[in-house]
Backbone as a chain_set.jsonl record, in Angstrom:
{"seq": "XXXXXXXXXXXXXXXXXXXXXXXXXXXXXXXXXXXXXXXXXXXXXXXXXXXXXXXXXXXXXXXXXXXXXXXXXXXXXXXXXXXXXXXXXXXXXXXXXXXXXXXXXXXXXXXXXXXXXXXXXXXXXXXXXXXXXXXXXXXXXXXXXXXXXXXXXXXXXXXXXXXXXXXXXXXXXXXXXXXXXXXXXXXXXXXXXXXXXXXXXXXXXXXXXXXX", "coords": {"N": [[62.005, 109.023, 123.578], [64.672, 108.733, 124.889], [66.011, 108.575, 122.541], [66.386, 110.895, 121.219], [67.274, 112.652, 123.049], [69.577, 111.715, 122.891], [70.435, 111.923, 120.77], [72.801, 113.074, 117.492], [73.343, 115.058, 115.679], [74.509, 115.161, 112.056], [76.562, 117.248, 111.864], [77.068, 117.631, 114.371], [78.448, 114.981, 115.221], [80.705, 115.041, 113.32], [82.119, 117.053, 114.497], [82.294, 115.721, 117.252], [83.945, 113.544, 116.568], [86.181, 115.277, 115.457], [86.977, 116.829, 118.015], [87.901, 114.121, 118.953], [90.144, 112.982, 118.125], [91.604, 115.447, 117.624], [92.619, 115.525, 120.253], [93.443, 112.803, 121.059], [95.666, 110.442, 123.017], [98.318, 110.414, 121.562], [98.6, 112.322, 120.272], [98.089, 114.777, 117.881], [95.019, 113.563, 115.307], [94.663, 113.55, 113.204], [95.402, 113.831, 110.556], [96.425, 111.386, 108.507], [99.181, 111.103, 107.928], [102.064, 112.346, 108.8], [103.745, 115.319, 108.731], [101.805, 116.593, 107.835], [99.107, 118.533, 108.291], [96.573, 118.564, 108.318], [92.684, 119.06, 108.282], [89.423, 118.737, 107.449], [86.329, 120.466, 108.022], [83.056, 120.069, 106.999], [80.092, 121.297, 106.387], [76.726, 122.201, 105.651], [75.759, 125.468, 104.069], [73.657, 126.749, 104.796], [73.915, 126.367, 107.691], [75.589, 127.913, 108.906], [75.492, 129.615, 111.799], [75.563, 127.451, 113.601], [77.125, 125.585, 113.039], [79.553, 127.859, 114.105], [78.429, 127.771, 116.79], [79.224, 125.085, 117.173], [81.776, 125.272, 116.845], [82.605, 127.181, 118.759], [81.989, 125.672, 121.406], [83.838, 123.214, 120.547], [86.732, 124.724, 120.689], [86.101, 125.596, 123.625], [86.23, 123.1, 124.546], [88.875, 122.105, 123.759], [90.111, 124.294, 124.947], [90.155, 123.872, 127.567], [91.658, 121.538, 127.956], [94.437, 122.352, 127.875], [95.112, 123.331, 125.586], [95.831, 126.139, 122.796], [93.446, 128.287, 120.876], [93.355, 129.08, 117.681], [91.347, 131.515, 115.904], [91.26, 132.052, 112.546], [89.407, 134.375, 110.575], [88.574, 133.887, 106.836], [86.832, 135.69, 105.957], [87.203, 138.587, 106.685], [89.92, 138.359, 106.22], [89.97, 138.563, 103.523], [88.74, 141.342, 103.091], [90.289, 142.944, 103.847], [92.453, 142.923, 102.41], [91.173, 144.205, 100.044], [90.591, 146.508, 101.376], [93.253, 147.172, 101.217], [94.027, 148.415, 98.902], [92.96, 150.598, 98.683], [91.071, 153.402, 98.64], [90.119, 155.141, 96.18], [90.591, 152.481, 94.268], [88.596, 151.03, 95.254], [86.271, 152.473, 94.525], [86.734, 152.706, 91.736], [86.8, 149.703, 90.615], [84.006, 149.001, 91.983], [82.276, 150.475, 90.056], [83.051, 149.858, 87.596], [82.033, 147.379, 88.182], [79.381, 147.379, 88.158], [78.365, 148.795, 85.701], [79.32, 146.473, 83.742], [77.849, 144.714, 84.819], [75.004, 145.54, 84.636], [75.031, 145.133, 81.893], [75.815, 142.343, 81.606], [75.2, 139.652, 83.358], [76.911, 137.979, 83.991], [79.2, 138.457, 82.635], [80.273, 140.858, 84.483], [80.494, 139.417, 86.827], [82.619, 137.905, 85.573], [84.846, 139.695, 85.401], [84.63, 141.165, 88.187], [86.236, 138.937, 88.917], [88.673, 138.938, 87.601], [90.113, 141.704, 88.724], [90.128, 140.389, 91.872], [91.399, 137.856, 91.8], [93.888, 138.466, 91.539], [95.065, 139.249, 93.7], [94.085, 137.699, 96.183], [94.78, 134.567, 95.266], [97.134, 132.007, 94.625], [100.384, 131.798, 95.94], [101.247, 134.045, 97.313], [98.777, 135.224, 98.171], [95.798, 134.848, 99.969], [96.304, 132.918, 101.012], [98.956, 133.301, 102.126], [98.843, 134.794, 103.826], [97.145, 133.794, 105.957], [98.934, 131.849, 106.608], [101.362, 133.439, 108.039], [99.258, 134.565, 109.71], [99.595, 132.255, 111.635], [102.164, 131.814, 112.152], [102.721, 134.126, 113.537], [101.433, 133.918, 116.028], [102.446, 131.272, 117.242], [104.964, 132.378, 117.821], [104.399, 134.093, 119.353], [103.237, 132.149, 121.402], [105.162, 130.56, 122.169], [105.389, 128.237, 123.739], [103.209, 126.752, 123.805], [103.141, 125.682, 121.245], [103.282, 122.818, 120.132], [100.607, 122.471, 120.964], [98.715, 123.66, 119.834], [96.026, 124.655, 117.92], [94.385, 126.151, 114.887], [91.762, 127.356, 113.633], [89.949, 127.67, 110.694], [88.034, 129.716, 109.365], [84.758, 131.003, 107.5], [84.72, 131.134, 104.786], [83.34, 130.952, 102.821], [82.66, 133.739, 101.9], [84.865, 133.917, 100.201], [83.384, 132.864, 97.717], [82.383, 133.254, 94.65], [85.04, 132.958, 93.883], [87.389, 131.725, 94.829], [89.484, 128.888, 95.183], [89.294, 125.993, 97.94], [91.072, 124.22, 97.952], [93.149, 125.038, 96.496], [93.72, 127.052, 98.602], [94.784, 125.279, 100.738], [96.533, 124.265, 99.332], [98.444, 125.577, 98.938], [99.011, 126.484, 101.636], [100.45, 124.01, 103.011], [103.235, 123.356, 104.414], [103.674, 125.541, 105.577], [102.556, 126.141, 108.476], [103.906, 126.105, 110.627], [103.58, 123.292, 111.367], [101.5, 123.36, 112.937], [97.985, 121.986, 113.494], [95.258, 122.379, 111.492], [92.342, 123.202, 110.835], [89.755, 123.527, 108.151], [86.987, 125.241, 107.879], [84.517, 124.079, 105.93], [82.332, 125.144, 103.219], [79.438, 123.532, 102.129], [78.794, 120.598, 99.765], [79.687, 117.277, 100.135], [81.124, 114.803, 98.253], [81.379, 111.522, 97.006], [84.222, 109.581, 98.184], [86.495, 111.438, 98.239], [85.957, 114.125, 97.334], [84.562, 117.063, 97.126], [81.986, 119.699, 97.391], [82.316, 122.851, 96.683], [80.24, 125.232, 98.594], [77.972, 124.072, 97.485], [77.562, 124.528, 94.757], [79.72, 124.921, 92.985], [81.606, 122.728, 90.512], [82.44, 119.375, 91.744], [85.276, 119.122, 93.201], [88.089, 117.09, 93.408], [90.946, 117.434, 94.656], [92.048, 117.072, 96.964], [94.151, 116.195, 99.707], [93.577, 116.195, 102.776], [91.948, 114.783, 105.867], [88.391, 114.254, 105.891], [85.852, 115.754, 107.815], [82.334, 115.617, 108.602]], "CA": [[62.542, 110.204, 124.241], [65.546, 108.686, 125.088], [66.639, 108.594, 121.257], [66.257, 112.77, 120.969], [68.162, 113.019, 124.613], [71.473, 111.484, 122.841], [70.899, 111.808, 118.92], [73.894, 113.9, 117.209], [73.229, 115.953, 113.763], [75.717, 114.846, 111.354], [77.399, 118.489, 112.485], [77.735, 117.052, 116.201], [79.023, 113.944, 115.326], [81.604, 115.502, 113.168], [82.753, 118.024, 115.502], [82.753, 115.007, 118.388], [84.907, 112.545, 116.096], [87.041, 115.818, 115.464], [87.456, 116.597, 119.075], [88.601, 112.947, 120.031], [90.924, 112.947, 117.233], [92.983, 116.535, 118.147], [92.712, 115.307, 121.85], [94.012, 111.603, 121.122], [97.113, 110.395, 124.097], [99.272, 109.79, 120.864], [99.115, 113.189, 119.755], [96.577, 115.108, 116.779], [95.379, 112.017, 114.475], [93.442, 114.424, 111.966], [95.794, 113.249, 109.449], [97.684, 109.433, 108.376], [100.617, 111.663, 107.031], [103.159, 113.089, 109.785], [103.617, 116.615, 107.751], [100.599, 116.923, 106.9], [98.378, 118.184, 109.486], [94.997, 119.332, 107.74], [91.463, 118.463, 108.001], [88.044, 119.931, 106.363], [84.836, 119.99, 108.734], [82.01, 119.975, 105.525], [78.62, 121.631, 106.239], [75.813, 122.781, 104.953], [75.988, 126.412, 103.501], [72.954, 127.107, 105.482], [73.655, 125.988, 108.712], [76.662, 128.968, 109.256], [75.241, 129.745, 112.745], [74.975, 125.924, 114.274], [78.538, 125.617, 112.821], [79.554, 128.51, 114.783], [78.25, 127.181, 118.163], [80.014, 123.994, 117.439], [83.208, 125.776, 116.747], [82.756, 127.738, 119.977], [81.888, 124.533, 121.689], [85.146, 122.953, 120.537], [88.051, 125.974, 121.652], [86.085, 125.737, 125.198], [86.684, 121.519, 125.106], [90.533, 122.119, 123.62], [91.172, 125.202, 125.842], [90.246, 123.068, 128.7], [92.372, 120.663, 127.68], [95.565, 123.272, 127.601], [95.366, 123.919, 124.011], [95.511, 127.615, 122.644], [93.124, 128.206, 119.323], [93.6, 131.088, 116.818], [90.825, 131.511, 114.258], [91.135, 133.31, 111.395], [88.381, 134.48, 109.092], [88.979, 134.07, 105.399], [86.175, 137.103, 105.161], [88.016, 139.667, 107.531], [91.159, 138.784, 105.406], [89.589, 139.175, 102.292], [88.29, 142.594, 103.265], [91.62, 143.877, 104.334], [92.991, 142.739, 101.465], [90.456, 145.143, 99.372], [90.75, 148.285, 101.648], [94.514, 147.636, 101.142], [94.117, 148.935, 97.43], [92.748, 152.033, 98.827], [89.333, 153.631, 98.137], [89.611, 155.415, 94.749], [91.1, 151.525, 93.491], [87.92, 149.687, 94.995], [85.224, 152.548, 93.863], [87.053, 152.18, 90.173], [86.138, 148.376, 90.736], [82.901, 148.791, 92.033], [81.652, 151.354, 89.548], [82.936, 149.285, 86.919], [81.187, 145.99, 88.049], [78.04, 147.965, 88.2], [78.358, 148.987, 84.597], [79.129, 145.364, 83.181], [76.69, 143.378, 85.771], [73.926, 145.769, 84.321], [75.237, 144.569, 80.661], [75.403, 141.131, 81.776], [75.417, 139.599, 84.958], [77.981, 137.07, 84.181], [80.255, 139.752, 82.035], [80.345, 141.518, 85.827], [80.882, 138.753, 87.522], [83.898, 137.419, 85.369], [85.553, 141.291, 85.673], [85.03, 141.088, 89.434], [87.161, 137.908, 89.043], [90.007, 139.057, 87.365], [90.048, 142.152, 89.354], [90.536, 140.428, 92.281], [92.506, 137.055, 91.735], [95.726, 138.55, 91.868], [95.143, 139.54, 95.193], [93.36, 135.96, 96.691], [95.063, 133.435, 94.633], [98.325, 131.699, 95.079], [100.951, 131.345, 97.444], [100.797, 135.42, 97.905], [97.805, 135.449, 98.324], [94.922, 134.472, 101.089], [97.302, 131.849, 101.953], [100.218, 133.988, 103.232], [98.121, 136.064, 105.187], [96.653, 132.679, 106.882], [100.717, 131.183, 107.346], [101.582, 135.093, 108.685], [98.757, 134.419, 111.491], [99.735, 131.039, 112.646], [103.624, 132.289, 112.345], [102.919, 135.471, 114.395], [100.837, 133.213, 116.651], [103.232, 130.042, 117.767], [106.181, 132.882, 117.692], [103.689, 134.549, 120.825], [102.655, 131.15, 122.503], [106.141, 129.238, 121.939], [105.326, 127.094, 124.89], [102.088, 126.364, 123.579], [103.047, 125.293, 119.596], [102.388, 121.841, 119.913], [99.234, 122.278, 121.451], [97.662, 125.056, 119.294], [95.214, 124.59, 116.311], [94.112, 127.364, 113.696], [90.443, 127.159, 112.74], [90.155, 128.37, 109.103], [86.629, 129.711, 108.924], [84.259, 132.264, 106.818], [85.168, 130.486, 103.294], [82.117, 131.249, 102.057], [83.451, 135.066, 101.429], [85.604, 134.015, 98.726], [82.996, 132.002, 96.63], [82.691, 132.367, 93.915], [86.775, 133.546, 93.391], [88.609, 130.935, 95.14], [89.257, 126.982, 95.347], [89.5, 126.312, 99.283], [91.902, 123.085, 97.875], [94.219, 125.481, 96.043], [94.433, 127.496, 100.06], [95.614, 124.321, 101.088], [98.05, 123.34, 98.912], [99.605, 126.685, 99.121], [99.524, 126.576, 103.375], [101.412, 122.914, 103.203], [104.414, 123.32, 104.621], [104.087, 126.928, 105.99], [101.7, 126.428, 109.065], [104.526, 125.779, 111.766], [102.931, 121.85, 112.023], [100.333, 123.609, 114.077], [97.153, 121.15, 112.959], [95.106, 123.414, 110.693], [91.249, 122.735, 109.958], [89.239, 124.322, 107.63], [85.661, 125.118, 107.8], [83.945, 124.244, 104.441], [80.626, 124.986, 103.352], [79.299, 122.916, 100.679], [78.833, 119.177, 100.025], [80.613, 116.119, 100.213], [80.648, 114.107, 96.827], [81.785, 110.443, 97.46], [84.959, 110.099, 99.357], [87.16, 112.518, 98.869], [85.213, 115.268, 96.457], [83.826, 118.378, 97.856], [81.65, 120.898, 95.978], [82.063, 124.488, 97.121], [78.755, 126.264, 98.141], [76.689, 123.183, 96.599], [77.539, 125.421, 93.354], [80.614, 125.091, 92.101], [81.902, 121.735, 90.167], [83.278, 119.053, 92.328], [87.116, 119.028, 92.986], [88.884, 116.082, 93.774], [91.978, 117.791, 94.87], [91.936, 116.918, 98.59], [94.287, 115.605, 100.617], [93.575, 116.165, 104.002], [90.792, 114.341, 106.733], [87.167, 115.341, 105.765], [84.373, 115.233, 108.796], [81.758, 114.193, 109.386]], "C": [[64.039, 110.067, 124.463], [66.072, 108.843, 123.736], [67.372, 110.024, 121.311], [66.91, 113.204, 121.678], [69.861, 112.848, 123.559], [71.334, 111.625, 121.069], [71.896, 113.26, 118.663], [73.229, 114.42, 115.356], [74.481, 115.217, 113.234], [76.842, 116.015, 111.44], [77.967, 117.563, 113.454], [78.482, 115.883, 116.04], [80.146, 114.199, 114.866], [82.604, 116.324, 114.067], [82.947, 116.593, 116.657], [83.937, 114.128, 118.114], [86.314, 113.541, 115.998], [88.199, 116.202, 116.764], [88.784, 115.534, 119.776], [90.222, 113.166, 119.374], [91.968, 114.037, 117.773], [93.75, 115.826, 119.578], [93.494, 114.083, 122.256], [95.512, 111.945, 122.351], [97.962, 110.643, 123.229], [99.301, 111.392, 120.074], [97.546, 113.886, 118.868], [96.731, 113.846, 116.01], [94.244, 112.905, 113.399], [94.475, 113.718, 110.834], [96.734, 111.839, 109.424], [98.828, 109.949, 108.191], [100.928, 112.577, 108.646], [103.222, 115.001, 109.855], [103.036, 117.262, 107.295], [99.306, 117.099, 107.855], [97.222, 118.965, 109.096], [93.77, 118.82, 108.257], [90.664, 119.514, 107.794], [86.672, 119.451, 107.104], [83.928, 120.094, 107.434], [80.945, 120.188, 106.44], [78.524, 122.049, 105.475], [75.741, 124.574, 105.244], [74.758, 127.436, 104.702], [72.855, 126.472, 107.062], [75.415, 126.759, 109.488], [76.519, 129.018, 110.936], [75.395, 128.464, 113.661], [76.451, 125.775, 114.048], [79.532, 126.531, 113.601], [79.487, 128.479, 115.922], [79.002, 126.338, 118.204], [81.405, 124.391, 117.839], [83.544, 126.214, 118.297], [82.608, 126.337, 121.141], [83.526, 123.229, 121.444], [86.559, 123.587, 120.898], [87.43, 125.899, 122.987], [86.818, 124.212, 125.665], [88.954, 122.226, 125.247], [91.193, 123.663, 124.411], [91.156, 124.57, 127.435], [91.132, 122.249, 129.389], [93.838, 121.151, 127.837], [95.914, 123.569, 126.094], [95.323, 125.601, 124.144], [94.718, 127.746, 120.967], [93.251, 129.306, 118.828], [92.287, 130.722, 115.633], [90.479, 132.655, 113.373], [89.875, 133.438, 110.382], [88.514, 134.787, 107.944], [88.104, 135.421, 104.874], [86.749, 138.02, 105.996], [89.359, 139.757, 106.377], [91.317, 139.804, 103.921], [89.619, 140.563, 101.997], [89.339, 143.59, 103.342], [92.482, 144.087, 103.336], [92.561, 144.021, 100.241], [90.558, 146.402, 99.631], [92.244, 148.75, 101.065], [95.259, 148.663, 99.778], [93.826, 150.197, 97.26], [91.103, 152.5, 98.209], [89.011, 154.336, 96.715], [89.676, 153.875, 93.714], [89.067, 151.161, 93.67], [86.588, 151.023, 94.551], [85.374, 152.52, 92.021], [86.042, 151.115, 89.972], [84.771, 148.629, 90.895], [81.944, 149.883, 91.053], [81.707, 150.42, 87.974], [82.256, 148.248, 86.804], [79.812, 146.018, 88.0], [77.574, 147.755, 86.858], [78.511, 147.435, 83.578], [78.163, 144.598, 83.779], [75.396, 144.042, 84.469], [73.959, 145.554, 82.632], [74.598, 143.333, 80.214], [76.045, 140.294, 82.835], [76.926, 139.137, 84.865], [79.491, 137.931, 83.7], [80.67, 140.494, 83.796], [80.735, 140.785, 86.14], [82.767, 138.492, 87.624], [85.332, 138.889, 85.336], [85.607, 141.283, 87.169], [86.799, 139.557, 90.063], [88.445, 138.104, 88.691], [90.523, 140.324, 88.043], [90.525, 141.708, 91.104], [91.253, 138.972, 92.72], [93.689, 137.187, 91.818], [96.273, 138.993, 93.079], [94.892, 138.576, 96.267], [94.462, 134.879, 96.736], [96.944, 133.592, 94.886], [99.423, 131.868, 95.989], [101.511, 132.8, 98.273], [100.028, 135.856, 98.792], [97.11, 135.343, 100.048], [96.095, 134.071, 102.01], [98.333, 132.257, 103.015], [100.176, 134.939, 103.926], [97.318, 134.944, 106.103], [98.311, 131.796, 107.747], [101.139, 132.853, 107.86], [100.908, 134.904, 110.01], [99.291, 133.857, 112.179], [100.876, 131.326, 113.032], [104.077, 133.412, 113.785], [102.272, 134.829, 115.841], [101.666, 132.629, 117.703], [104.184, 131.051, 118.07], [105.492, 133.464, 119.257], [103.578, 133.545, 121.633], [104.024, 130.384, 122.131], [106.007, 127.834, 123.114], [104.133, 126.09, 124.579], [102.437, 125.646, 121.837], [102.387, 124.282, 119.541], [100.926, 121.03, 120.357], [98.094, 123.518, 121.045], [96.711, 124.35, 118.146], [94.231, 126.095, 115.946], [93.08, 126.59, 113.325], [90.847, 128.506, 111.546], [88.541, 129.02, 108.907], [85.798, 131.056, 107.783], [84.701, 132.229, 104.941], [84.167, 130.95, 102.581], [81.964, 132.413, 101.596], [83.934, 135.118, 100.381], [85.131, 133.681, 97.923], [82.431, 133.211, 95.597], [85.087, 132.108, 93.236], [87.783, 133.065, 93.823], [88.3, 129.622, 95.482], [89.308, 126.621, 96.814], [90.744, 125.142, 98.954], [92.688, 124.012, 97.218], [94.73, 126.703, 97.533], [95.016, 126.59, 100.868], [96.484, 124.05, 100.643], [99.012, 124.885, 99.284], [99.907, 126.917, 100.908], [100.439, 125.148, 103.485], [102.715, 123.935, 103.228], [105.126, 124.845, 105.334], [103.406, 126.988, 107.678], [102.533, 125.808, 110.728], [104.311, 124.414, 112.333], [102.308, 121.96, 113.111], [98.843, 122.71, 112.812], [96.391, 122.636, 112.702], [93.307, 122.503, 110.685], [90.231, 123.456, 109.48], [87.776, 124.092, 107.8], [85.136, 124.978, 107.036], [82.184, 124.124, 103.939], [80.314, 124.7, 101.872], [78.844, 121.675, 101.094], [79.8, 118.182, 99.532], [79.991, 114.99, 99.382], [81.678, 112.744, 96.764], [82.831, 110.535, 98.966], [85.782, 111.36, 99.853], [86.431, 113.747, 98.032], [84.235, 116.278, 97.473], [83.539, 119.25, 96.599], [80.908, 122.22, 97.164], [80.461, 125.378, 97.016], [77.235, 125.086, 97.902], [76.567, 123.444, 95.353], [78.422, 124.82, 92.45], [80.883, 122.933, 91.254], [82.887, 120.776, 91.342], [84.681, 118.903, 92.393], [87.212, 117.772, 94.379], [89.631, 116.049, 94.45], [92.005, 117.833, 95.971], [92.526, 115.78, 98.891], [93.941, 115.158, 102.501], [92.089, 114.988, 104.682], [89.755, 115.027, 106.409], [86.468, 114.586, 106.806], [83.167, 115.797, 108.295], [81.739, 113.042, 108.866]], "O": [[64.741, 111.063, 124.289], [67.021, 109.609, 123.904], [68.581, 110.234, 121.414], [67.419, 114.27, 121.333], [70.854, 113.575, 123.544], [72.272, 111.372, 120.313], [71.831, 114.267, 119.369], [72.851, 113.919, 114.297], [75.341, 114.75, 113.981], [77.988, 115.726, 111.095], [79.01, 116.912, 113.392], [79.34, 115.765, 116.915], [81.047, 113.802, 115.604], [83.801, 116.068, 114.191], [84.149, 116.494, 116.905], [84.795, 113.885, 118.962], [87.403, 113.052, 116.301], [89.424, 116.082, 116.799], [89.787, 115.701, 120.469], [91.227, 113.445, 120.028], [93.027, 113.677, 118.288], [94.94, 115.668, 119.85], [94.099, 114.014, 123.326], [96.138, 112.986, 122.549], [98.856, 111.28, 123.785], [100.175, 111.517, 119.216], [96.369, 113.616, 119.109], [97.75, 113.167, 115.881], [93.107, 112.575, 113.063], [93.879, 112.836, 110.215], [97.555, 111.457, 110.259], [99.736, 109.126, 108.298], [100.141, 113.229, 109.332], [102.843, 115.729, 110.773], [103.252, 118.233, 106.571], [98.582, 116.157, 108.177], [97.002, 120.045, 109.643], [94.023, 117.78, 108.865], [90.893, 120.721, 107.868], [86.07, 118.4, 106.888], [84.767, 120.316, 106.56], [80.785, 119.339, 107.317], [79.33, 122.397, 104.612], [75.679, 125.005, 106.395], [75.018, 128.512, 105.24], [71.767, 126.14, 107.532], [76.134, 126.218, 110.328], [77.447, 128.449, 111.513], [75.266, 128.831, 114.829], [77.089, 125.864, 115.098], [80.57, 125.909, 113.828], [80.38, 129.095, 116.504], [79.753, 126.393, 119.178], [82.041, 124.009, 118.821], [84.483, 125.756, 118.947], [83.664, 126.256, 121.768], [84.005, 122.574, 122.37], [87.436, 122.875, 121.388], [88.29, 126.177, 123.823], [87.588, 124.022, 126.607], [89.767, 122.533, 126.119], [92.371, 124.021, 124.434], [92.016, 124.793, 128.286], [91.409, 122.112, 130.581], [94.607, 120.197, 127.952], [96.981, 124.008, 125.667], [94.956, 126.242, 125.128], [95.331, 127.354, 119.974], [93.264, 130.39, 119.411], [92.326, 129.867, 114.748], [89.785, 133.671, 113.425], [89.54, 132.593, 109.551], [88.604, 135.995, 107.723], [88.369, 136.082, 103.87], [86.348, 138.823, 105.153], [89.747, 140.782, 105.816], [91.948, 140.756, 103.46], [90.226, 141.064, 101.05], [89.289, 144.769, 102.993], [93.18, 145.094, 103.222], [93.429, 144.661, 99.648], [90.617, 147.315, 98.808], [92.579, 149.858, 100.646], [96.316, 149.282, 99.652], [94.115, 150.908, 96.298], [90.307, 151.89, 97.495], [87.926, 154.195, 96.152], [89.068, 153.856, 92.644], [88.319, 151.058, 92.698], [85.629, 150.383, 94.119], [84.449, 152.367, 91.223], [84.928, 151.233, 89.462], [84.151, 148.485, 89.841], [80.792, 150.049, 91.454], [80.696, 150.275, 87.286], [81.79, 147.916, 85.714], [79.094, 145.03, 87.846], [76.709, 146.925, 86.58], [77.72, 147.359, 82.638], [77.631, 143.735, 83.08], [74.938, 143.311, 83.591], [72.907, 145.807, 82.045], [73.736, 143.031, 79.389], [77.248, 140.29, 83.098], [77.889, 139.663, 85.423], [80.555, 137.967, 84.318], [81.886, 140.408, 83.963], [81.938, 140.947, 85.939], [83.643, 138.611, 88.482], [86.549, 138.73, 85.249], [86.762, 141.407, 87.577], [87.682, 139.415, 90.909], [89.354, 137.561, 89.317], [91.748, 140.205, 88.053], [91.214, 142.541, 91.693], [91.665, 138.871, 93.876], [94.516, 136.319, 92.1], [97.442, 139.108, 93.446], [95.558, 138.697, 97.295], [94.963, 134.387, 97.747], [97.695, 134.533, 95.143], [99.005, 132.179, 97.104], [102.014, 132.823, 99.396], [100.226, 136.543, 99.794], [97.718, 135.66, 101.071], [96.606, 134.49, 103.048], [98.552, 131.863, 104.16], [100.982, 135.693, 104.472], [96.82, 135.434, 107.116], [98.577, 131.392, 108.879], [99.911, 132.929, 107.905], [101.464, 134.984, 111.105], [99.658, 134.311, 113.263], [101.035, 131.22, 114.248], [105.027, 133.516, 114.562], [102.723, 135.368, 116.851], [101.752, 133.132, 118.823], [104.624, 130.596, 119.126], [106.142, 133.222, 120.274], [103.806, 133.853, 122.803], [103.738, 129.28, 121.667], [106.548, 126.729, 123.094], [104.07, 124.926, 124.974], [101.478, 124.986, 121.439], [101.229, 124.272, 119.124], [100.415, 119.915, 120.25], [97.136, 124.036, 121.619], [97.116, 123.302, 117.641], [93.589, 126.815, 116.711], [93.183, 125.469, 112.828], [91.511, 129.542, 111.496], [87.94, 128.463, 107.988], [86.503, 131.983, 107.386], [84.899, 133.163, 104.164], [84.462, 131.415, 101.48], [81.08, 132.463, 100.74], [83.718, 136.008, 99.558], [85.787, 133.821, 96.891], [82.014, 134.198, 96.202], [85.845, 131.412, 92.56], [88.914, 133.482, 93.572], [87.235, 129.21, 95.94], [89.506, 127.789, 97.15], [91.553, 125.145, 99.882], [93.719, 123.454, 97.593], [95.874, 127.159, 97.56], [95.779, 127.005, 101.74], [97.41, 123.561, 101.289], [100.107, 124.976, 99.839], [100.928, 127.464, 101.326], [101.357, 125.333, 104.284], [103.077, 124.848, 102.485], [106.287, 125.197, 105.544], [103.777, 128.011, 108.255], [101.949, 125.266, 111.666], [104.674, 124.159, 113.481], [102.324, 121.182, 114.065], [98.818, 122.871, 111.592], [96.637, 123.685, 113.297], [93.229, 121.284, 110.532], [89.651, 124.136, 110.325], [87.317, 122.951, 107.864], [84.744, 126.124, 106.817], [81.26, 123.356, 104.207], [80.679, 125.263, 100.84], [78.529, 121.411, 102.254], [80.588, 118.36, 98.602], [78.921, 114.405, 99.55], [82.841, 112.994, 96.445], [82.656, 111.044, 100.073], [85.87, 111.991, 100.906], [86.678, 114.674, 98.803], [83.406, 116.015, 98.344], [84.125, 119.504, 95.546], [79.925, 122.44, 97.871], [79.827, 125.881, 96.088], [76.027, 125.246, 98.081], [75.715, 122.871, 94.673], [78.097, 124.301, 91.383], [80.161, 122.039, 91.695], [83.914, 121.276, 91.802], [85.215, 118.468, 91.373], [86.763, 117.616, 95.515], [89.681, 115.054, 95.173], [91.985, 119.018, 96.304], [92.069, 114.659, 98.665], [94.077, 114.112, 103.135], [91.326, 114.481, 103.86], [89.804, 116.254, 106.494], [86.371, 113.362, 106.894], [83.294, 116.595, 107.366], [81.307, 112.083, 109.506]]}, "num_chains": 1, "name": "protein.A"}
């Protein structure tokens, strides 16, 4: 009984190691690099909701603490991003992806993709509507900067149409050195490899702290 009283999910333990880590005397220790203030929580795809509590569960610890958190949802952005094209653009799009899906799925698919990559992708993109928050953010709480962090969450919106390691490289160096950590849903493939969804092919391309 006593085990079940104190056992941690591999969620909880992540989220507790993350905690100590922002909270450290010496400052955030999410990353070894100065400049570089990332990290990548990693769940499971199906465990959105439990992830969610944690999250909420962590902004009550770090607002306790005098932190201020901002989190943005990569699917709110997305969305905004789509109306922004206007409604005859996205029933074009969606009339067309109808017409190739029912061709062939993947023919649809890869038309939804180029369709809307030029809107997502690169340092335009997602990204500079995620450095825009934190900017508009720290510029409101200036008293608060070095005690803010930006959850990144709702990744799972963009799959299949974006890398979450190519929204990182393009936020380096834009995110006011407010500590940044992304929510990622997928699995964790040795040390540093993550695979988007559980779907996509693993990518390597990760610098930052991964938990749990």
């Amino acid at each position: 009984m006593s085990r079940d009283l104190f056992y941690k999910t591999p969620l909880q333990e992540g989220f507790a190691r993350l905690q100590q880590d922002l909270l450290h005397d010496d400052g955030p220790q999410i990353s070894t690099m100065r400049n570089y203030r990332f990290a990548i929580m990693v769940y499971d795809p199906g465990e959105e909701f439990k992830l969610r509590l944690e999250v909420q569960r962590l902004s009550s610890a770090l607002t306790a603490g005098g932190w201020v958190v901002l989190s943005i949802s990569l699917q709110q952005l997305l969305l905004d991003r789509i109306r922004a094209q206007g409604e005859d653009w996205m029933q074009r799009v969606a009339a067309m992806e109808k017409r190739t899906h029912t061709m062939d799925p993947e023919r649809g698919l890869n038309y939804l993709r180029t369709r809307l990559a030029p809107h997502i992708e690169g340092p335009d993109g997602i990204a500079a509507d995620c450095a825009r928050l934190i900017a508009n953010f720290v510029a409101q709480h200036p008293d608060k900067a070095e005690r803010t962090l930006a959850i990144i969450g709702r990744a799972g919106a963009l799959y299949p149409f974006f890398r979450s390691s190519a929204l990182l490289k393009h936020l380096d160096g834009r995110t006011q050195h407010v500590p940044v950590v992304l929510m990622y849903p997928g699995q964790r493939v040795a040390n540093t490899g993550l695979k988007f969804m559980g779907q996509l092919d693993p990518d390597n391309d990760y610098r930052p702290r991964i938990y749990p």
